[in-house]
C-alpha positions, 0 to 999 in steps of 0.5 A: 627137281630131284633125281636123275631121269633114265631111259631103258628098253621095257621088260616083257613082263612090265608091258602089262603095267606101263597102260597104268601111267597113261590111265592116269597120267592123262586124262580122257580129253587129252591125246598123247603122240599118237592120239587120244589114250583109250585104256582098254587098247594101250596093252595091245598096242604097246604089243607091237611096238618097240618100248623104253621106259623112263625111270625117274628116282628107281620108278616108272616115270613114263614111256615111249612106244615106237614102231617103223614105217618106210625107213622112218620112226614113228611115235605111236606114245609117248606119256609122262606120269603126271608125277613127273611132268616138268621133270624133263622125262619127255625130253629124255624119252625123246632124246632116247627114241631119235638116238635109237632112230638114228642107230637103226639108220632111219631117215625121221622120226615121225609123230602122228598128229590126230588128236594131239593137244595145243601143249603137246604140239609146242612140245615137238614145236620147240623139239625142231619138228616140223608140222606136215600134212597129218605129221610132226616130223624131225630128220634125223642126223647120222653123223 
């Protein structure tokens, strides 16, 4: 593993290419946080979140889009560029996006369930969420 994985908020402008990662990063029969990628509405999507990218060697690694719900970070996706999967660009993303949930004094981080694969559910598994009715959750820790 080479390289050192950083985390920033997206620019307005690159909002139109992060669907790009997913599109290809992972397949039709493969969900993300937040259920099956469907190209055609990533862009939209990602409209109406909040967006940090990872970048990994001066590129687009990957991507994590979140939104707020009742005092709770929601993970609406999360992809990783299939480059740089195993790189721990996810685990960056991550660390990113419950960093931000607890600067914003928010409660949880919550990522919706539909559709998520066996290997995403580990993911969050050993990341300390907890499996809810429709939810993989973790509390937030405000120090």
């Amino acid at each position: 593993m080479t390289g050192t994985v950083l985390v920033r908020d997206a620019l307005a402008d690159e909002l139109e290419r992060l669907p790009r990662i997913a599109e290809t990063a992972v397949p039709p029969e493969v969900a993300t946080a937040g259920g099956a990628v469907e190209p055609g509405k990533l862009a939209d999507q990602l409209g109406g979140d909040r967006v940090f990218v990872a970048e990994c060697d001066g590129r687009r690694a990957g991507y994590a889009a979140v939104s707020q719900r009742a005092g709770t970070l929601v993970l609406d996706q999360l992809v990783v560029a299939a480059t740089d999967q195993g790189r721990h660009v996810g685990h960056r993303l991550l660390d990113w996006v419950e960093g931000y949930g607890v600067s914003q004094g928010l409660s949880a981080v919550q990522v919706p369930t539909a559709g998520v694969d066996a290997r995403a559910r580990d993911f969050y598994l050993r990341r300390g969420y907890v499996a809810r009715a429709g939810v993989m959750e973790r509390e937030l820790v405000h120090l």
